[in-house]
C-alpha positions in Angstrom: 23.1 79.0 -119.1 22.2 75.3 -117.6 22.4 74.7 -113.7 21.8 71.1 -112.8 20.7 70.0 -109.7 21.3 67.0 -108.2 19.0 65.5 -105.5 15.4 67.0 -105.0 15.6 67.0 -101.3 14.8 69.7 -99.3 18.1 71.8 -100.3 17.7 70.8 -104.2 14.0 72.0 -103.8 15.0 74.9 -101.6 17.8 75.8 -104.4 15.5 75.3 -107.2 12.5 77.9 -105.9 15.4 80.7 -105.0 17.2 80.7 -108.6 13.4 80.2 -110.0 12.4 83.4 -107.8 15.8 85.2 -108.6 16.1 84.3 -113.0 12.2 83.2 -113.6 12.8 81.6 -116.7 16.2 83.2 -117.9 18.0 79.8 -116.9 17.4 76.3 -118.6 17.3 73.9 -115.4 17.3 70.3 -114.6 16.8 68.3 -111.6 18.2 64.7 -111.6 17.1 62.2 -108.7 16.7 58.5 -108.3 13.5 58.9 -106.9 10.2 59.7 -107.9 8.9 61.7 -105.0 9.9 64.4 -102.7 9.1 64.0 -99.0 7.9 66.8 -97.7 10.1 66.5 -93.8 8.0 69.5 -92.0 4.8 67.4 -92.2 6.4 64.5 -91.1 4.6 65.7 -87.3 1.2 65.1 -88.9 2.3 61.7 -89.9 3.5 60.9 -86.3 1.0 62.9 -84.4 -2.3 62.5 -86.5 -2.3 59.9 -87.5 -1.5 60.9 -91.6 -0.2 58.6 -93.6 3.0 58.7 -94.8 2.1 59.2 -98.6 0.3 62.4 -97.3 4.1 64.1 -96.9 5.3 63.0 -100.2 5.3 65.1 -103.3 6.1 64.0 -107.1 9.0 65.1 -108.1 7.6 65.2 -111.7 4.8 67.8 -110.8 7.3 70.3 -108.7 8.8 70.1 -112.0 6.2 70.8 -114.4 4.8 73.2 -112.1 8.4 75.3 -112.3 9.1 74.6 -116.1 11.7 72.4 -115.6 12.9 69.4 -116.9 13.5 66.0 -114.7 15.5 63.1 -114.9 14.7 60.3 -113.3 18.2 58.2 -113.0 20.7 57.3 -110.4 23.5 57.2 -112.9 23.8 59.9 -115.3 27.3 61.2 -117.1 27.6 65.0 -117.3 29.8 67.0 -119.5 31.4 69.9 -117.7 32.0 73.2 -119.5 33.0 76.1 -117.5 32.8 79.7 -118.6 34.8 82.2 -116.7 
């Protein structure tokens, strides 16, 4: 089975680390965003307050991926087939 994920915000991130937690590796998955990195909203406060810089809260999306064995896409505009199996 494929799940696809679209956006790797904090709920596409959050979905990806449950199903990774729940299947491991039983599931092929892919995460499709336009952009490169991840920003990482709860250290947004260190940013504001210490002085961080902003670059400090954002994560590649390309290593979350690698890290989870997953592929990425890197697009805005991508056409998906839809198959569904009751």
């Amino acid at each position: 089975m494929k799940i696809v994920i679209i956006g790797a915000g904090f709920a596409g991130l959050r979905f990806l680390y449950d199903i990774k937690k729940h299947f491991g590796n039983e599931m092929e998955i892919v995460i499709i965003d336009e952009r490169k990195t991840s920003l990482e909203k709860p250290s947004l406060v260190e940013v504001a307050l210490a002085g961080r810089p902003v670059s400090h809260t954002q994560i590649p999306i390309k290593d979350i991926a690698r890290s989870q064995n997953v592929e990425f896409i890197n697009s805005m505009h991508i056409r998906l087939n839809q198959k569904v199996i009751l």
